[in-house]
C-alpha positions as CSV (number, residue, x, y, z in Angstrom):
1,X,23.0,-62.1,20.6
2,X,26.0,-61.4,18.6
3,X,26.1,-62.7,14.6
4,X,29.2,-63.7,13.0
5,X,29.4,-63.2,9.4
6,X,31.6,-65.9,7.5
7,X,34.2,-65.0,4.4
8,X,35.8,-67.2,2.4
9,X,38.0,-65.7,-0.2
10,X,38.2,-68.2,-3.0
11,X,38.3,-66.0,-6.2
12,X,42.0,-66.7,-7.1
13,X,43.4,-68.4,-10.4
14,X,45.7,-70.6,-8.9
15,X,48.2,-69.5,-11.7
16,X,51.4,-72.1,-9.7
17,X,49.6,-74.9,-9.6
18,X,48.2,-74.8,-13.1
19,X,44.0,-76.0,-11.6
20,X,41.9,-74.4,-9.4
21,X,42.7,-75.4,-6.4
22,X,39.4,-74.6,-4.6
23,X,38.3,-78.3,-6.3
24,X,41.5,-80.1,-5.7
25,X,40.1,-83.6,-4.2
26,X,40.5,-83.5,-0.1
27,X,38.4,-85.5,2.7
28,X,35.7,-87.1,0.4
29,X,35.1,-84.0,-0.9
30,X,37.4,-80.8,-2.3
31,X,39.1,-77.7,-0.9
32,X,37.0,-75.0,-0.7
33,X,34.1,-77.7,-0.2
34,X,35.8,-78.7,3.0
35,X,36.4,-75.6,4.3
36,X,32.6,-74.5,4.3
37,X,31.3,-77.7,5.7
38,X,33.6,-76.7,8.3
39,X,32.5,-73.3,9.3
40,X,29.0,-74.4,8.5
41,X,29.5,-76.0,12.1
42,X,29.7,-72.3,13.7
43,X,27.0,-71.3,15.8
44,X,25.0,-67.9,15.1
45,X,26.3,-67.1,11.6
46,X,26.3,-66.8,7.6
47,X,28.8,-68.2,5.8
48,X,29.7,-65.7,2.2
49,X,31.8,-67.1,-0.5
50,X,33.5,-65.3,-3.2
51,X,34.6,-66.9,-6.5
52,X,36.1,-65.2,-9.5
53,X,38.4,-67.2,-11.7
54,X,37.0,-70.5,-12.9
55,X,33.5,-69.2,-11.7
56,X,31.3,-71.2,-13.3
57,X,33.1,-74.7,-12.2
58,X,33.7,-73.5,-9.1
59,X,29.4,-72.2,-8.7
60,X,28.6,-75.9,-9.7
61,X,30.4,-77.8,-7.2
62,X,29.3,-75.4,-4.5
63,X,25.3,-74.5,-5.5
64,X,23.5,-77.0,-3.5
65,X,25.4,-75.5,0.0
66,X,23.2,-73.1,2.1
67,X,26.4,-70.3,1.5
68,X,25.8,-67.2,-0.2
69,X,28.0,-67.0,-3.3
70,X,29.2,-63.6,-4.5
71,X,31.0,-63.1,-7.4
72,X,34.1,-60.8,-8.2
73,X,34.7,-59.9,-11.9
74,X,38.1,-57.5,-10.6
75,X,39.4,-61.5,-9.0
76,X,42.7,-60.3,-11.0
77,X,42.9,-57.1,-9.0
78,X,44.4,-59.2,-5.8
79,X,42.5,-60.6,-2.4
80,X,41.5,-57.2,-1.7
81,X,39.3,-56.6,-4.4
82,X,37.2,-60.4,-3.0
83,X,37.5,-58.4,0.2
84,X,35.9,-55.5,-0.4
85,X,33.6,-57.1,-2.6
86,X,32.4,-60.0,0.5
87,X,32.5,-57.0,2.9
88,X,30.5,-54.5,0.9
89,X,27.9,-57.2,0.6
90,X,27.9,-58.4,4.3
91,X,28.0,-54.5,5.2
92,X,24.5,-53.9,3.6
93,X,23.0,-57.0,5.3
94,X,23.6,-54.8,8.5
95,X,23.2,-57.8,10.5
96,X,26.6,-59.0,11.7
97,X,28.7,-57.4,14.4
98,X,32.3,-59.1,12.9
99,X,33.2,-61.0,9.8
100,X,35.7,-63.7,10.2
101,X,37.8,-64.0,7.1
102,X,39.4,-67.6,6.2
103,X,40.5,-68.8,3.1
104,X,39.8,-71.9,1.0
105,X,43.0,-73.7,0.8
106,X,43.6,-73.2,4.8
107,X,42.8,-77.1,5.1
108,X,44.8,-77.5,8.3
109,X,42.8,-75.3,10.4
110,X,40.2,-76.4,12.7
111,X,36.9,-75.9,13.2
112,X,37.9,-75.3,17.5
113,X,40.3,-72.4,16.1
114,X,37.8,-70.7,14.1
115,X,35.2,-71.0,17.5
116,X,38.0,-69.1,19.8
117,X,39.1,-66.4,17.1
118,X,35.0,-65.4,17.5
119,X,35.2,-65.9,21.6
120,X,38.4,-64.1,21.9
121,X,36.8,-61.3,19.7
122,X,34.1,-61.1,22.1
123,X,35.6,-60.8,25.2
124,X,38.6,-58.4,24.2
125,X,36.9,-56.4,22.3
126,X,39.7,-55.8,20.6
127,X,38.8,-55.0,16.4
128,X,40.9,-57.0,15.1
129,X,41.9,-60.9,15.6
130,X,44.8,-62.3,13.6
131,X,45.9,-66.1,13.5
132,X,49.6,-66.2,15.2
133,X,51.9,-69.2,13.2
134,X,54.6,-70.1,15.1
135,X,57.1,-69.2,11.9
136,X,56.7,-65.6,12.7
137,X,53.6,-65.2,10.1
138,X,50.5,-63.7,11.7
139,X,47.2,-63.2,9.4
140,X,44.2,-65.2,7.9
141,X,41.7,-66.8,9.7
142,X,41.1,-63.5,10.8
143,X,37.9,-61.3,12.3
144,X,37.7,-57.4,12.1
145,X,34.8,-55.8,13.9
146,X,32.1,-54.2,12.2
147,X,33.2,-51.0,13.1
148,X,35.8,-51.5,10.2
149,X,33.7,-52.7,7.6
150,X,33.8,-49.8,5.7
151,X,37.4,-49.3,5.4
152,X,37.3,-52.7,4.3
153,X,34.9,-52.4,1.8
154,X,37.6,-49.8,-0.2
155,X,40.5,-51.6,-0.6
156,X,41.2,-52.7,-3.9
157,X,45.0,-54.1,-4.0
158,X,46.7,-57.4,-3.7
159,X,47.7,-56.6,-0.2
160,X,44.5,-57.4,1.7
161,X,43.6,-56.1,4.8
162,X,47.6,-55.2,5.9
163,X,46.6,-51.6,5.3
164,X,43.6,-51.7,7.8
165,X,45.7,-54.0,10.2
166,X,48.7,-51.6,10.3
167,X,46.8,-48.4,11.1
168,X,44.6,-50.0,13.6
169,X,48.1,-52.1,15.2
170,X,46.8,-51.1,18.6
171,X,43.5,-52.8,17.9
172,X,45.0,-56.0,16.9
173,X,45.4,-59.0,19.2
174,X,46.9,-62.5,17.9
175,X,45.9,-66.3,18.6
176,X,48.5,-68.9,18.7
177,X,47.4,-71.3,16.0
178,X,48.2,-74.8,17.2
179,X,48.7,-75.8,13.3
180,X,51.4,-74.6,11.4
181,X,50.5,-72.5,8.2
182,X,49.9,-74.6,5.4
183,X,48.5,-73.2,2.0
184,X,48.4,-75.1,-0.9
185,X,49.9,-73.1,-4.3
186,X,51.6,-75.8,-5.7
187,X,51.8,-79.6,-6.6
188,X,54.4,-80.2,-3.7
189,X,52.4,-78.9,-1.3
190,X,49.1,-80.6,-2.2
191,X,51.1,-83.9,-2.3
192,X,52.6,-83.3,1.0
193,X,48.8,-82.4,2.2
194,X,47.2,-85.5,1.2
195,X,50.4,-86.9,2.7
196,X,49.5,-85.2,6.1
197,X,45.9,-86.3,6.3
């Protein structure tokens, strides 16, 4: 049987919105809180989390989860650096055939999404499975095989995973989200959140 190993990048400073957004209230409990309880719900897998700014707030509200936390000195270095750091851990577990990357302040996605980015990566077998928004913006939740993990485990940049994604283009196949993207970087946008739910 197939293991699915669980990312969730939440390392960044959340420099716009002037608070870490990871704890911003949402659902009877916060952000990044929600988003874990959500992918908690997936069947055969791990869930990793990496933190970086505001660690130490951030570890408390989280500790009592059955998550793995990992933590990212480099957080100013840019996602990449929390990717490569999640991967390089997940990579040494040498359990997981995929990881499935998500984000903390993706509170919009659902937990049936996350369930057919997995199915669709098992039956294409295609390496890489990006989230299609209908305003022409294609990325995170995303899975990558474990065939790339250790191209992922070097990048180090504020780009992510686009360098991975656009040398392996004919490897990628997209899943029409049937949310629109909806990130949460500043006030506004929280507002209209809590607004939406």
């Amino acid at each position: 049987m197939s293991k699915t190993a669980i990312l969730i990048l939440a390392a960044g400073e959340s420099k716009r919105l002037g608070q870490p957004k990871q704890l911003l209230p949402y659902k009877k409990t916060n952000l990044l809180a929600h988003t874990i309880e959500q992918v908690k719900a997936i069947e055969r897998s791990d869930v990793f989390v990496v933190i970086g700014a505001h660690f130490s707030d951030i570890f408390q509200s989280i500790r009592g989860q059955k998550i793995t936390i990992i933590k990212n000195n480099n957080w100013e270095d840019g996602m990449g650096s929390s990717l490569s750091k999640g991967i390089e851990f997940i990579k040494k577990k040498g359990t997981f055939d995929r990881v499935l990357v998500t984000l903390s302040d993706l509170p919009l996605t659902t937990l049936s999404h996350y369930e057919e980015l997995i199915s669709l990566s098992k039956t294409s077998r295609k390496r890489i499975i990006l989230t299609d928004y209908q305003e022409g913006l294609s990325g995170v939740p995303a899975i990558f095989d474990k065939s790339l993990f250790n191209e992922l485990s070097l990048l180090s940049d504020d780009e992510g995973a686009k360098p991975v994604i656009s040398k392996y283009k004919k490897e990628v196949i997209k899943l029409p989200s049937k949310t629109p993207y909806f990130d949460v970087d500043t006030k506004e946008e929280y507002q209209k959140l809590l607004n939406l739910s």
